[in-house]
C-alpha positions as CSV (number, residue, x, y, z in Angstrom):
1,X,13.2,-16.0,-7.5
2,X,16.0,-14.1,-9.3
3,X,14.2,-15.1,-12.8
4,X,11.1,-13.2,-11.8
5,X,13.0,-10.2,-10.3
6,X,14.4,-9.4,-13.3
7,X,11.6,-10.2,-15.2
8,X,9.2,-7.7,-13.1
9,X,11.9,-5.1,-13.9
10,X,11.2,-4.6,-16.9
11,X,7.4,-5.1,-17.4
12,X,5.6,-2.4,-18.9
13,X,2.1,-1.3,-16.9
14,X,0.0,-2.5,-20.1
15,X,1.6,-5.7,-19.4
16,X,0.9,-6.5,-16.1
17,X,-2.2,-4.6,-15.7
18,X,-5.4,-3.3,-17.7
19,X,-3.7,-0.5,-19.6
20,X,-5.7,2.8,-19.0
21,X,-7.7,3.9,-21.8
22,X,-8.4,6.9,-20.7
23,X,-11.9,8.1,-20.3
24,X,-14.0,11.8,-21.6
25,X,-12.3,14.8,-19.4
26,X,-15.1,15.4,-16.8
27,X,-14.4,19.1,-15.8
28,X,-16.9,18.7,-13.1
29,X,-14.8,16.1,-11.5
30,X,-12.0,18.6,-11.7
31,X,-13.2,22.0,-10.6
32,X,-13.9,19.5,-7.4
33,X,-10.8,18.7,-6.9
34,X,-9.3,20.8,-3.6
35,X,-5.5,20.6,-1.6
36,X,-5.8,21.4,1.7
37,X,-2.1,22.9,1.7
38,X,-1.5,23.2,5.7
39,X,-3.0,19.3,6.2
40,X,-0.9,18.0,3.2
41,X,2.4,19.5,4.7
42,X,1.4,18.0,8.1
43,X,1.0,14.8,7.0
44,X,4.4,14.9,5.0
45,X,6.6,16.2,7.6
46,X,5.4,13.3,9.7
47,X,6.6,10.9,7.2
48,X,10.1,10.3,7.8
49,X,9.7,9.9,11.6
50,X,6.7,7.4,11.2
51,X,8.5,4.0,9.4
52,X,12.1,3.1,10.0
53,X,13.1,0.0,9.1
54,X,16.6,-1.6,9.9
55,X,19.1,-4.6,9.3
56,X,17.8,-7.3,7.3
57,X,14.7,-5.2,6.4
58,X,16.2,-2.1,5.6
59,X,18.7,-4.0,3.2
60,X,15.9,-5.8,1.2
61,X,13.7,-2.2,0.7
62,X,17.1,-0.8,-0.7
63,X,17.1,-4.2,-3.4
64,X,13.7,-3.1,-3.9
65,X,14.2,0.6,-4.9
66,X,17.2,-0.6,-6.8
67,X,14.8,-2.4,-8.7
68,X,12.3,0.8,-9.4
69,X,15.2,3.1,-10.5
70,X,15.3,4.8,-13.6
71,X,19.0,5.3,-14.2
72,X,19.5,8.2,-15.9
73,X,21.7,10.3,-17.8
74,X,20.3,13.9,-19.1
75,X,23.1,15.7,-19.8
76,X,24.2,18.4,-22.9
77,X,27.5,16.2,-23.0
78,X,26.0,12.6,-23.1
79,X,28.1,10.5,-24.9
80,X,28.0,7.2,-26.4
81,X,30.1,5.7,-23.9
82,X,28.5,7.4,-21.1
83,X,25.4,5.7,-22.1
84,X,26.9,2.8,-22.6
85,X,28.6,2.6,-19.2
86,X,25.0,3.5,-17.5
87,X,23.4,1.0,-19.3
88,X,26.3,-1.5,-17.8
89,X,25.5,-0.1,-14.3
90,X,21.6,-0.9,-15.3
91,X,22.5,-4.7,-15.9
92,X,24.9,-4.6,-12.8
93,X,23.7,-2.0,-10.5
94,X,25.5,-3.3,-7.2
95,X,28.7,-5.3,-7.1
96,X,28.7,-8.8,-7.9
97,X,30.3,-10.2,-4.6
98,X,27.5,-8.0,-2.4
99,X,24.6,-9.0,-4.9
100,X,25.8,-12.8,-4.1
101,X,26.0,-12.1,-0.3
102,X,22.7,-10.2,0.0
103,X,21.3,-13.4,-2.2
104,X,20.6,-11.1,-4.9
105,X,22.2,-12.0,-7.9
106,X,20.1,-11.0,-10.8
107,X,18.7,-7.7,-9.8
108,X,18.7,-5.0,-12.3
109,X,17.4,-1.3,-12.5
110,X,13.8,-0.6,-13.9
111,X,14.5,1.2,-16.9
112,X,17.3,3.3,-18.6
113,X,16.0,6.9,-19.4
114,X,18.2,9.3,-21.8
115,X,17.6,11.7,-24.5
116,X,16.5,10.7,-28.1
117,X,19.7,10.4,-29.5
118,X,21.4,8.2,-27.0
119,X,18.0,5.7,-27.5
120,X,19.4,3.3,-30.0
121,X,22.6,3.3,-28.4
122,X,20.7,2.4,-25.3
123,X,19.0,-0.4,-26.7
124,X,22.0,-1.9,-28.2
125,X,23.9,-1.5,-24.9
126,X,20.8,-3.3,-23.3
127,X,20.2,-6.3,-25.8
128,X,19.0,-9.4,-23.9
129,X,18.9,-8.2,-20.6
130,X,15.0,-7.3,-21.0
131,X,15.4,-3.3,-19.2
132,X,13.4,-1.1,-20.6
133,X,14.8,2.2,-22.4
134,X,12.8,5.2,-21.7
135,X,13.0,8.3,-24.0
136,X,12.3,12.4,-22.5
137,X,10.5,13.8,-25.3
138,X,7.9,16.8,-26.4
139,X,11.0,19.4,-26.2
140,X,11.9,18.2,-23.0
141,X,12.4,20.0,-20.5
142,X,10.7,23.3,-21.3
143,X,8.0,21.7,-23.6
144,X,7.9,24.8,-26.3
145,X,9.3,23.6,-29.1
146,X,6.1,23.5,-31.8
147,X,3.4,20.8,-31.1
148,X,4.1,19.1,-34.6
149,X,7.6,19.1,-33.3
150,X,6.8,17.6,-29.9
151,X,4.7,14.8,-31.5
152,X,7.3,13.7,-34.0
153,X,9.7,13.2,-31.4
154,X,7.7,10.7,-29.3
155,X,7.4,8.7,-33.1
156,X,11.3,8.8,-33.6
157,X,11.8,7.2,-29.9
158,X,9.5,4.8,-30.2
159,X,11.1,3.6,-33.9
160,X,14.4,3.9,-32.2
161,X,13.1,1.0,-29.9
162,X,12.0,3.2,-26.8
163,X,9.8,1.2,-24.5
164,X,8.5,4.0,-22.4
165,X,8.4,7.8,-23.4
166,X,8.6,10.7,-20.5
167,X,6.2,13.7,-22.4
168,X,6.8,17.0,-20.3
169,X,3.1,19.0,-20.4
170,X,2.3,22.6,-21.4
171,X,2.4,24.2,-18.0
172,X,0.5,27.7,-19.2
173,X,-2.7,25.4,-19.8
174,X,-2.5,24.7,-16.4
175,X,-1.5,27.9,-14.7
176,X,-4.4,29.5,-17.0
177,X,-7.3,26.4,-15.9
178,X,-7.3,25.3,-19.8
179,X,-7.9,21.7,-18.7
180,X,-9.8,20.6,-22.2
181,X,-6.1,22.2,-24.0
182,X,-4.2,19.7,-21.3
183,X,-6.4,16.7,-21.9
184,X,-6.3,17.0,-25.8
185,X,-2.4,17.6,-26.3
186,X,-1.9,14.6,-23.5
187,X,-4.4,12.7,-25.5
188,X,-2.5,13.0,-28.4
189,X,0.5,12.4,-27.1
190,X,-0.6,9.1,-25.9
191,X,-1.8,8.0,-29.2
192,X,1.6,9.2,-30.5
193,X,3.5,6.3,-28.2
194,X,1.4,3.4,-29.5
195,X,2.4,0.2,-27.8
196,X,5.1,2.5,-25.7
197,X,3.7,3.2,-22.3
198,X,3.9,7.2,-21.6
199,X,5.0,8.8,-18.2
200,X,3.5,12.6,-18.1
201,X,5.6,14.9,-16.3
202,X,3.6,17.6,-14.9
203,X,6.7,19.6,-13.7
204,X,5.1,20.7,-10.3
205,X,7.6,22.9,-9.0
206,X,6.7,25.1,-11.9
207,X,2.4,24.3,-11.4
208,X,1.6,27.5,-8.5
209,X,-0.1,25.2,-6.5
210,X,-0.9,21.8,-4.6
211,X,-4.6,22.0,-6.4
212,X,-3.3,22.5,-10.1
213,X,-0.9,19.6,-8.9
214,X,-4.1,17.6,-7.9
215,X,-6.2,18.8,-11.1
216,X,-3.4,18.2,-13.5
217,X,-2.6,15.3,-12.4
218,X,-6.6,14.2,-12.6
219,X,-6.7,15.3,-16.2
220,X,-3.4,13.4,-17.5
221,X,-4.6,10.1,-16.0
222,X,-8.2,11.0,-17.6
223,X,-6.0,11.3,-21.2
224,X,-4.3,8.3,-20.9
225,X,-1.3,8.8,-19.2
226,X,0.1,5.2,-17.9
227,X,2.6,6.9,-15.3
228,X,2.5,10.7,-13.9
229,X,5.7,11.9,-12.8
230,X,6.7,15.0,-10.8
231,X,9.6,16.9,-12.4
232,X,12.1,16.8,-15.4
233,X,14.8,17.5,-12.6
234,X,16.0,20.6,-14.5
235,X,13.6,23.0,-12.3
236,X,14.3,24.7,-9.3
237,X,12.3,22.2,-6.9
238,X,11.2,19.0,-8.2
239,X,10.0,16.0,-6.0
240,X,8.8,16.6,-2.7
241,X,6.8,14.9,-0.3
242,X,3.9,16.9,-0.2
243,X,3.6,16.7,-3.8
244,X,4.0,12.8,-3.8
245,X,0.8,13.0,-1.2
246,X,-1.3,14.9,-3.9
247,X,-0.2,12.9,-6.8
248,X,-0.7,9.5,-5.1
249,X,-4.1,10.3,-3.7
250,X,-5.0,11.2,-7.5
251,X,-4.1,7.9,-8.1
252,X,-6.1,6.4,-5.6
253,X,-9.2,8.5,-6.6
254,X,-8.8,7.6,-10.1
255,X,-8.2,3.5,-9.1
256,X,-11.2,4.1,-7.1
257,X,-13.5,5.5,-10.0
258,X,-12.3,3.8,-12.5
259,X,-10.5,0.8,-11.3
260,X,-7.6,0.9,-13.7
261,X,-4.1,1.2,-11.5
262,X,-1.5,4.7,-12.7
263,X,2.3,4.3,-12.4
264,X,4.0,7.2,-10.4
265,X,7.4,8.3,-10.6
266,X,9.0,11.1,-8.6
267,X,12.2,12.2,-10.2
268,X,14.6,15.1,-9.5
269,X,16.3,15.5,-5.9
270,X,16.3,12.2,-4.3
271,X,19.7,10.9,-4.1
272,X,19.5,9.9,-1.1
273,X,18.9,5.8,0.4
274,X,16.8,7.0,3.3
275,X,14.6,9.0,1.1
276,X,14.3,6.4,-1.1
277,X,12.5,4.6,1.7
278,X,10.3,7.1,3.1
279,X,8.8,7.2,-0.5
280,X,8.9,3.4,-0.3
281,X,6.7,4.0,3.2
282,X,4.4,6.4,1.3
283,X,3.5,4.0,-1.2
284,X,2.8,1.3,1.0
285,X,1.1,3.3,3.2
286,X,-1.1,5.5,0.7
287,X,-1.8,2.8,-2.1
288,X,-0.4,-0.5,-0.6
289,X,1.8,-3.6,-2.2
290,X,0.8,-2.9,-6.0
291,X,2.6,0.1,-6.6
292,X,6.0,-1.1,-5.0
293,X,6.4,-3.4,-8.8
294,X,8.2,-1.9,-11.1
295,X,5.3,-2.1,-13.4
296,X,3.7,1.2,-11.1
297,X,6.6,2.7,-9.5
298,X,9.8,4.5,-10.0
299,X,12.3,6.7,-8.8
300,X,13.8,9.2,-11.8
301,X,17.5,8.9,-10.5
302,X,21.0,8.8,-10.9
303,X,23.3,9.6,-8.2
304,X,21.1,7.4,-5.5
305,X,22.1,4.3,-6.6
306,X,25.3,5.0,-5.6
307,X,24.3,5.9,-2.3
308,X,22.7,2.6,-2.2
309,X,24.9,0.7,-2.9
310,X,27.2,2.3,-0.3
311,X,24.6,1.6,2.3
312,X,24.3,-1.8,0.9
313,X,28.1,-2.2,1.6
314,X,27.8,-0.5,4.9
315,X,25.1,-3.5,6.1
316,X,27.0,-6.1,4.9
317,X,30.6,-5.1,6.4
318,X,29.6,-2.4,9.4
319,X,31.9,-0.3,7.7
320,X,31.4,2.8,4.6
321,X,33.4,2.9,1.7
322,X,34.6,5.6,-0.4
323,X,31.9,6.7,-2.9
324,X,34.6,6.3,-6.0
325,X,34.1,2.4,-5.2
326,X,30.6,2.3,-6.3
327,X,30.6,4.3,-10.0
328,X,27.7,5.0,-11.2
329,X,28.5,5.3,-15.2
C-alpha cells in the first residue's frame, strides 16, 4: 500500500491518463461561457458547513492532501540549503514516529516547486525518491519579460530535469477578450515543455471577473494546458472558493466534451488543515474520486503542511504542539 502511495505521488497526468492534446480554440464555445456571480458565491459560502469529517476520517484526508502538496519555496532569498532542506521535508513531510502510528510510512509530498535556479539543486536533493520538481517559469510572476524570454525559460527547466513547469499567462489578453492571443502563447508554451506536463496559472485575482475566470480557464485547457492553477501567490487575493467552483466546473465541461481529464491546483492562501479539506469536499463533490490523485490535484503550499502535521499530532495524542516542532524547511 505504501509502494503505491508513493508511487501515485509522483505520477505525471500524461502518465496516468490520456494527456490532453488540446483541440482548435472554438470562440463560439467561449463567448458562451457565463458566471452567475451571486449563485457561485452561494454555493461557496455553503461549503465549509456542508462536509465535516472527524477522527479516523479526518486524519486519513489530511495523509491525503499531504500527498497533493506542492511544497514550495518562492522566495528572492532561496538558498541552496533552503531548497535542500524543503526537498528533505518533501521525502519526510510528517515525523517518522506519527507516520508509523498513523500506518503511513512512506508518504511523501506531490511535487517540489521552486524557481529555475534552485531546479537542479532540487533534483539532486530528490534523487531516488521519484517526487517530481516543478519549475515557475514565463517571467513568473508578472509574466512581462519578452515572449522569446518567456519560452526559453520553460527549455532551460526542463533540461535542468523539471518534471512539471508552472507558465503564468498574459493577463491583458484576457482583460481585453484577445482569446486567439491566449490560446496561441499557451499553445506554445505547451510545445515548449515537451514531455514536462505544464500547470497554467491564470492569476485570477488579477482576471476582473468570474466569466474571464471561466473563459480563460476554457481557452488554456483548449491549448493544452495539463493542469490550471489559480494564482502565483504573489497577488493580492489568490485562491478562493468561488473561483475553485468556476475552475472546476471548466473542468468538468471540458471532461464532458472532450473526455480528456485537467489537473487543478489552487495555490496562494491556504495554510490552513481545515481548508485543505473543504477543497478536498469540493473536489469530491464537483468532479468525484479521480481528481483526489495526485496525478489531477494539488495544493500550491508551504506553510500548511505544518499545520498538518500539527493537526496530525493533535489526533494522535489529544494534545497541540508548538509549531517549531513540525519545521517546514
Amino acid at each position: 500500500m505504501h509502494t503505491d502511495l508513493a508511487r501515485r505521488a509522483s505520477l505525471l497526468p500524461q502518465l496516468a491518463h490520456a494527456r490532453n492534446p488540446g483541440m482548435a480554440l472554438d470562440l463560439d464555445w467561449v463567448a458562451s461561457v457565463q458566471a452567475n456571480t451571486s449563485a457561485i458565491e452561494r454555493r461557496a459560502a455553503s461549503l465549509p458547513g456542508r462536509r465535516s469529517v472527524k477522527k479516523d476520517w479526518q486524519a486519513a484526508w489530511l495523509c491525503k492532501a499531504v500527498s497533493l502538496i506542492d511544497l514550495t519555496t518562492l522566495s528572492g532569498d532561496d538558498t541552496p540549503g533552503r531548497v535542500q532542506r524543503l526537498c528533505a521535508k518533501a521525502r519526510q513531510p510528517v515525523r517518522a514516529d506519527l507516520l508509523a502510528a498513523l500506518g503511513m510510512e512512506g508518504l511523501t509530498t506531490g511535487a517540489v516547486c521552486v524557481y529555475h535556479e534552485m531546479v537542479e539543486v532540487a533534483v539532486r536533493a530528490l534523487e531516488g525518491s521519484s517526487i517530481p520538481v516543478a519549475a515557475v517559469s514565463t517571467g513568473f510572476p508578472a509574466g512581462l519579460s519578452s515572449y522569446r524570454t518567456r519560452l526559453a525559460e520553460i527549455g532551460d527547466s526542463v533540461a535542468a530535469g523539471a518534471a512539471e513547469i508552472d507558465i503564468v499567462i498574459s493577463r491583458r489578453h484576457v482583460l481585453t477578450g484577445n482569446w486567439q492571443a491566449l490560446y496561441d502563447e499557451t499553445a506554445e508554451m505547451r510545445a515548449a515543455c515537451g514531455a514536462a506536463h505544464m500547470k497554467t496559472i491564470l492569476a485570477t485575482g488579477e482576471l476582473g471577473s468570474l466569466r474571464n475566470v471561466a473563459r480563460a480557464s476554457l481557452v488554456c485547457m483548449m491549448a493544452g494546458a495539463d493542469f490550471i492553477k489559480t494564482s502565483t501567490g504573489k497577488e493580492s487575493v489568490n485562491a478562493t472558493l468561488p473561483v475553485s467552483l468556476v475552475m472546476i466546473r471548466a473542468l468538468r465541461d471540458y471532461h464532458a466534451r472532450t473526455a480528456f481529464r485537467i489537473g487543478y491546483k489552487p495555490a496562494g492562501g491556504i495554510s490552513k488543515a481545515k481548508d485543505a479539506l473543504v477543497y478536498l469536499s469540493l473536489m469530491k463533490d464537483e468532479l468525484g474520486h479521480p481528481w483526489l490523485q495526485p496525478d489531477l490535484f494539488r495544493f500550491g503550499a508551504s506553510s500548511l503542511l505544518g499545520d498538518i502535521e500539527r493537526q496530525l499530532e493533535h489526533h494522535l495524542t489529544g494534545a497541540y504542539s508548538a509549531a517549531n516542532r513540525h519545521p517546514i524547511g
